[in-house]
C-alpha positions, 0 to 999 in steps of 0.5 A: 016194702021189700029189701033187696041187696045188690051188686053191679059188676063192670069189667075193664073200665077205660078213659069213656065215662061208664054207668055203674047202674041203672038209674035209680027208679021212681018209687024205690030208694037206693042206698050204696053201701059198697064199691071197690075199684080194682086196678088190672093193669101193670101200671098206677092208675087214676080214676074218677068217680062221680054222682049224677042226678040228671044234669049235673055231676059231683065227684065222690073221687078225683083222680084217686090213684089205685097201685099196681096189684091194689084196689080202691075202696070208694064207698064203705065202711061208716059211709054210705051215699043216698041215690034219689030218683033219677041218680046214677053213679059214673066211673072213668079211668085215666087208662084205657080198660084198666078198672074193675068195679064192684058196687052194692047197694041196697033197693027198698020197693 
């Protein structure tokens, strides 16, 4: 089996709900250990985070607020969410291209 870390990347994240990642694929196990969202914008902004595993979604954050100049750590730390095949993390903000994301993760193949 082969480790690999690594990071997806989104710039100025808005009100459409974005994909952070790919889905995770058959055959590989997904762990994320990582993700920030920072806020680029002169205003408070508020930004959901969800699980989806293919026909449903289940928020990690709701409406979590992230200050003017700051960020939001979402994942980190102790906590870590399992992706199983056929799962993928979405992002939306409550204000238009507003959000940076930095998600790791670690893939086992």
């Amino acid at each position: 089996m082969a480790n690999a870390f690594k990071n997806r990347v989104l710039q100025s994240v808005g009100t459409s709900p974005v994909d952070v990642g790919a889905v995770v694929a058959s055959s590989t196990e997904t762990t994320l250990i990582g993700m920030t969202i920072a806020n680029r914008v002169s205003s408070v902004i508020s930004v959901d985070v969800q699980l989806h595993n293919g026909s449903t979604s289940t928020y990690i954050v709701k409406a979590a607020p992230v200050p003017v100049g700051g960020s939001l750590i979402v994942v980190g730390g102790d906590q870590k969410i399992v992706l199983n095949v056929g799962h993928k993390i979405i992002v939306t903000s409550n204000t238009a291209s507003s959000a940076d994301v930095v998600m790791s993760f670690l893939e086992i193949t």
